[in-house]
Each structure stands twice: as structure tokens, then as C-alpha cells.
N, C-alpha and C positions, 0 to 999 in steps of 0.2 A: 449259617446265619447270614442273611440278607445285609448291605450294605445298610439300609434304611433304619434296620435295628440296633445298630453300635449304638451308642452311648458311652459317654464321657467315660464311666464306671469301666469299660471293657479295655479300657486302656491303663488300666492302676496295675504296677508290681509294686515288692517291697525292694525300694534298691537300699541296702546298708550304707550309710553314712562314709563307711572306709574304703569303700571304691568308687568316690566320687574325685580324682584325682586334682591333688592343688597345685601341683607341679608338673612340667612339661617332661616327657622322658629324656636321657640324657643328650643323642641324639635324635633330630627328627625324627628319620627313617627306622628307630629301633622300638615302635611300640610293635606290636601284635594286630595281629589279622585274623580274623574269624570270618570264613567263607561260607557262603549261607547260598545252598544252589536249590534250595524246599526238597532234595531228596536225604541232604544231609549236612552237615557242621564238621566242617575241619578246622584245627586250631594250626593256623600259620606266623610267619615273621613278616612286617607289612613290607618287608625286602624282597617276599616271595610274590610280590603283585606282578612284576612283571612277566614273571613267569606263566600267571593264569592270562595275561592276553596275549592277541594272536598279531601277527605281521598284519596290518592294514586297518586296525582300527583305530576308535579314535578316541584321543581322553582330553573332556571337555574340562577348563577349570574357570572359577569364578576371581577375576583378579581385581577385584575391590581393592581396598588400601583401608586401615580402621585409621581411623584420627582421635585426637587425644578428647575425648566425647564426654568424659564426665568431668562437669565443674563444681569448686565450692564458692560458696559467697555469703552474703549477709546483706539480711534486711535491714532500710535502715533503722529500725527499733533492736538492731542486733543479734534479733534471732538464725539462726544460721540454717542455709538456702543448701540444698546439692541438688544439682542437674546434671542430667542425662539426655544428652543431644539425641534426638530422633531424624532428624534431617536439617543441613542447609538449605536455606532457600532462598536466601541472597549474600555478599560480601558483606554484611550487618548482619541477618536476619538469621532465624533459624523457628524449629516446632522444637520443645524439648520435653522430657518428662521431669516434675521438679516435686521435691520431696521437702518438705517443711511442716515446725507444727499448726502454722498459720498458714497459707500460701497465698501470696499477693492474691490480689484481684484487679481485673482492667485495668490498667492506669498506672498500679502498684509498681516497683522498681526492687531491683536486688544489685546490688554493691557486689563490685568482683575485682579479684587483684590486677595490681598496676593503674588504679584508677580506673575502670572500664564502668559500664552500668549496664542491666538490662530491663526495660521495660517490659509489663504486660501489654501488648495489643490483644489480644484475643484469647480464650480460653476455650476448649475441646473436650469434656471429659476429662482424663488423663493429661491430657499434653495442652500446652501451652505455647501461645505465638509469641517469640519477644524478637526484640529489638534490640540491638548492639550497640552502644556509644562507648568511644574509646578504644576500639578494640584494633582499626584500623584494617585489614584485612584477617575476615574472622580466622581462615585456614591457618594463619601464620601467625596469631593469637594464640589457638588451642594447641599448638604446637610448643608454645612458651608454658603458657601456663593452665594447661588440662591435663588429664590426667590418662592411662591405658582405662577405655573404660569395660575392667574386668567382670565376667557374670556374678551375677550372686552369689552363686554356688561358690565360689572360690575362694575363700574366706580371707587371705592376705593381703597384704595393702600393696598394690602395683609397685615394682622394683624397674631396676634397668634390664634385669632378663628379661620380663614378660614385655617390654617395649619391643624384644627384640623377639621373644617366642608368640606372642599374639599377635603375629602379622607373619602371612605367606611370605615366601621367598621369591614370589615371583609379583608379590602384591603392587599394583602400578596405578589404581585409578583412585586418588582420595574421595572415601563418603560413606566408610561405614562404620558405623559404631558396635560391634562385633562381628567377632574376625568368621568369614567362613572356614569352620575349624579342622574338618575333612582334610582341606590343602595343606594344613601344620604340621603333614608328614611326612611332604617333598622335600628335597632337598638337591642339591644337586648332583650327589650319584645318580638317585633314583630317574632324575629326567637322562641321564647317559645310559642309564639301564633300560630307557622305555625305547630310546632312542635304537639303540642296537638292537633290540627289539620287534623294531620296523614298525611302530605305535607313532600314529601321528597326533601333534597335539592341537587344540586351537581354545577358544578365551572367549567367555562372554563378562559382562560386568552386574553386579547387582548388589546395591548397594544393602548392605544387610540394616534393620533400623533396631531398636529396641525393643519393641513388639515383638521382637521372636521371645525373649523371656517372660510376657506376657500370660499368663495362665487362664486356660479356658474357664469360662465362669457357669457356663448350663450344663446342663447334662445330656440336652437335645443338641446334637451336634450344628443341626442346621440352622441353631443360632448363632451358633459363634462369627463373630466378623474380623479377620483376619485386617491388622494393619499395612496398607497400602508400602510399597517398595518398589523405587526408582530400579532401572536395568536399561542395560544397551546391550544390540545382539550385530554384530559388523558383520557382513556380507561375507566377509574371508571365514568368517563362522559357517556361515550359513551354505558357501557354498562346499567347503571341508566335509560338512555332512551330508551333503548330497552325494559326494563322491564317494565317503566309507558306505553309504546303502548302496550305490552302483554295484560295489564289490563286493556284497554282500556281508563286511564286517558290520561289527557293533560299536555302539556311541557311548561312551564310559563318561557320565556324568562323575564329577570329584565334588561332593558335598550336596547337599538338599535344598541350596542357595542355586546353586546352577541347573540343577533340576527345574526347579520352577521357574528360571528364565525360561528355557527352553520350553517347556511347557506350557509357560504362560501367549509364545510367541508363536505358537502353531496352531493350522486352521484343524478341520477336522478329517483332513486326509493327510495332516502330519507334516504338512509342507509349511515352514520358516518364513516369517517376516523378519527380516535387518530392519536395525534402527532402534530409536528407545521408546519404551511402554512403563508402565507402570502395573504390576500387578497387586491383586490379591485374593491370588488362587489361592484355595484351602482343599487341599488332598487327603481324602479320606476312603476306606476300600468303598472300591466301585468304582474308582475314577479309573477311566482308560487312559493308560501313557499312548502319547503317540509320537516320542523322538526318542526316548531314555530308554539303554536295553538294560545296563547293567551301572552302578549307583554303589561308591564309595564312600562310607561315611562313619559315621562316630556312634554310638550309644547315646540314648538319648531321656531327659525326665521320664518319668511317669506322668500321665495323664496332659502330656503337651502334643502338640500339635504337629511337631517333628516324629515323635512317635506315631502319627497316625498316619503319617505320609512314606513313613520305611513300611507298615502296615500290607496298606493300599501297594506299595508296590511287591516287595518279595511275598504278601499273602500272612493275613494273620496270624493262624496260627503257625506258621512258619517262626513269625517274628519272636513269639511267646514263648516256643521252643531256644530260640537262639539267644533268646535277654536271659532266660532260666539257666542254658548251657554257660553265659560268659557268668554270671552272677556263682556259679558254681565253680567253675575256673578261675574265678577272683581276676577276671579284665577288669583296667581302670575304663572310668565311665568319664562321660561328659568333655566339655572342651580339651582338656591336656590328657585325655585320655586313650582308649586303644580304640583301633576301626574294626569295621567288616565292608566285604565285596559281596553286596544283594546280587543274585540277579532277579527278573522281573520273574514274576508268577506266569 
């Protein structure tokens, strides 16, 4: 099957309801690893990652930071507001996604605690421009009073665990409204164990937005339009991986968020621009990598777009085998669930 022919439809399993997991394993490091190399599927301990890399390579991570992104509020005719921050875009301002059975329009305002307000300036389809009064600086607002903004899929109401499980341990840069979920399984053995290892690490940023839960809506892929995401790629990046291709190792992306920094920041002979971009690559099979060898990551929807990009890289029906193998073995799926180690096709 030619790339040109997928469709939306070629990306549908049936995932059961009970392995969609709502809870983070007890320790980080103790979910499961499914090794996916397209000759075969080994079922591992995500403890045994170290093990399959070599002295000199390198494991890339995306160290976003999530902020407390969903808010509630009220119109004032009372009716009740919740948002979903998509991006900051000033110490007032923000784009969000906002769910009501009315939803303002231009001009309109929603009431939020502590006295704060927000205005509509402008409207987008989906997402919404507002305006902050009261809030004083907005990072140190959503901080008081916003909320973990958990997937859908996770059906419990954010606790003081997932404050502390839905955020890396290495997470430093505030701006994303879900967590790159891949990294939710480091902890700090595992970096003492990559380290003795002789595994070098290095760190891009991308700010993950809401749009990643966003559901493809055609069936002709090459409609779909992927929502834009802020990312910064720092030189000490950039040059870390010129040095593991000197030596011939490999560049171990940690999640599908870092991937597509990297991806989105190389020309067409694979060579890295440092600094910040803005993507909105959509990886789908046929895309050629040209930084990422091998790609840590989670289980993911049916018929989403992160599925289509493990897809593209470890090969189709690779993938179909491997979602069939873990769905059979009962791996948990989804954000607090268990990983695999692709490598590329």
C-alpha cells in the first residue's frame, strides 16, 4: 500500500475500554516495554531500556513543563465556561479552547475565580483569543487557580498525584498543556542507569498544545491540518547530535513531541537549525526521518494522528502487529500507560 492511499479508516483498532489506563504505575520506571525492531516484539521491563542502548548514543528528551491549563468560569448570565488553554501569548493573553452551551462571541466576557475576567477578542474555529483582567501575571494565576489539564480519556478529576505524575521529572520549560507522556517513565535511577551506560543525554523544548487531542475529521489524510506548536532546538542540542552521527551511534528520541521538534528543525540533508520554530508537521507513512533513529513512546488512540506517526516510522504493518500483540498481552494504553522502543523501518 502506497503512502497516498491510507486513509483515516486504516488507522482504526478496537482498543477495550480496560486498557486505557487512569492511573500512573506505582513507580515511574515500573511500567512495561514492548520492543518493536519490524523483525519481532519482545515483551520487556521499561528498566531494561538501558540495556538495549549502546555507549555513545544519544537520548533526546522534550522538557516542556504542563501548567495548570484547564479553567472553570462563568458567564455572566451564569452559565458555566471551561477552558482549555492552548497557548500563552502574552502575561494577559492567551488562544484557548472553550466549551459552553452558549459560547461568548467577540466582545462577550467569562467570569473566573478570584475576581479575574476574560474577554473574547477574536474567535478561530475551535479556539478562542481572550484577554486576562485580574489575573496579574497569567503563569502565576494558573498556578493558584487552574487545574492538571488531564486527557479525556482519563476520566477522574485531577488529585495532587497527577500534579505530581503528569509532569516529567526533568520538566523545566513552562508551556504545555499536556505532558509529553513518553518521559513519565524516567526517573532518576533510570537516568544513573543510562548514565553508566555511557548514553548521552541532551533536551529540546516543545511546547505540547491541546490539538494533540484533537480528532482527525476526513478520511483523506491530506486534509487534515495539524495545530501549530511553539519548540526551541539549543545549539548544545544540536551540536550533541552531530557528534553521536560522527561516531556512528544513534539519536533516541523519548516521545513523538521530540520527534517532531527535531524533524521539524532539519533541512533535507538532516542537518539542524538551533533556535525556536514553530511547527506543524503531520507525519504520516512515506514521510522520510532525517534525525530520529529510534523513538520511545506510549500506545496511542485509534485513528489519531500519533498513531499515524509511530506508523510512518517503525512501518505499518509493523505497528498493527505490535498494537494487536500489546492489546493481547493487556499493556496499559494511553498517557499513564506502558511504552515501546520503535526502531525506524
Amino acid at each position: 500500500m502506497s503512502a497516498k492511499t491510507y486513509t483515516l479508516a486504516d488507522f482504526d483498532y478496537a482498543l477495550p475500554q480496560h486498557l486505557i489506563a487512569q492511573t500512573p504505575a506505582r513507580e515511574r520506571s515500573a511500567s512495561r516495554l514492548l520492543h518493536v525492531d519490524g523483525t519481532g516484539l519482545r515483551d520487556l521491563h521499561f528498566t531494561d531500556l538501558p540495556s538495549l542502548l549502546d555507549a555513545g548514543d544519544l537520548v533526546v528528551f522534550n522538557d516542556t513543563r504542563v501548567i495548570n491549563a484547564r479553567i472553570h468560569g462563568r458567564k455572566p448570565t451564569g452559565g458555566e465556561v471551561e477552558m482549555l488553554l492552548e497557548r500563552i501569548t502574552g502575561t494577559e493573553s492567551a488562544i484557548v479552547q472553550l466549551r459552553a452551551s452558549h459560547p461568548p462571541r467577540v466582545g462577550g466576557s467569562v467570569e473566573l475565580p478570584a475576581g479575574a475576567r476574560a474577554t473574547v477578542e477574536a474567535r478561530d474555529g475551535r479556539f478562542f483569543s481572550l484577554r486576562f483582567d485580574g489575573v496579574g501575571e497569567l503563569h502565576r494565576w494558573l498556578e493558584q487557580h487552574g487545574e492538571v489539564p488531564l486527557p479525556p480519556y482519563i476520566t477522574h478529576a485531577p488529585d495532587a498525584a497527577d500534579a505530581e505524575r503528569y509532569q516529567t521529572v526533568y520538566a523545566r520549560v513552562r508551556g504545555a498543556v499536556a505532558a509529553p507522556t513518553a518521559g513519565l517513565h524516567f526517573d532518576a535511577r533510570m537516568f544513573d542507569a543510562l548514565a553508566k551506560r555511557g548514553v548521552a543525554q541532551a533536551y529540546v523544548t516543545l511546547h505540547v498544545g491541546a490539538g494533540t487531542f484533537q480528532p482527525v475529521q476526513t478520511e483523506q489524510l491530506a486534509r487534515h491540518q495539524m495545530h501549530s506548536e511553539s519548540y526551541s532546538i539549543a545549539q548544545a542540542t544540536v551540536d550533541a547530535i552531530e557528534r553521536t552521527r560522527a561516531r556512528g551511534a544513534r539519536v533516541v528520541a523519548v516521545g513523538t513531541t521530540t520527534l517532531r521538534a527535531l524533524e521539524s528543525a532539519a533541512d533535507e540533508s538532516g542537518g539542524l537549525r538551533a533556535g525556536p520554530g514553530d511547527t506543524a508537521l503531520f507525519i504520516t507513512p512515506g514521510y522520510r526521518f532525517r534525525v530520529v533513529d529510534r523513538l520511545v513512546t506510549n500506545f496511542h488512540l485509534p485513528r489519531s494522528t500519533l498513531l499515524m506517526l509511530v506508523s510512518a516510522f517503525a512501518g505499518y504493518d509493523t505497528i498493527r502487529r505490535a498494537y494487536a500483540h500489546a492489546i493481547a498481552q493487556r499493556y496499559r494504553f494511553m498517557s499513564y500507560g506502558d511504552a515501546m522502543l520503535l526502531e525506524r523501518a
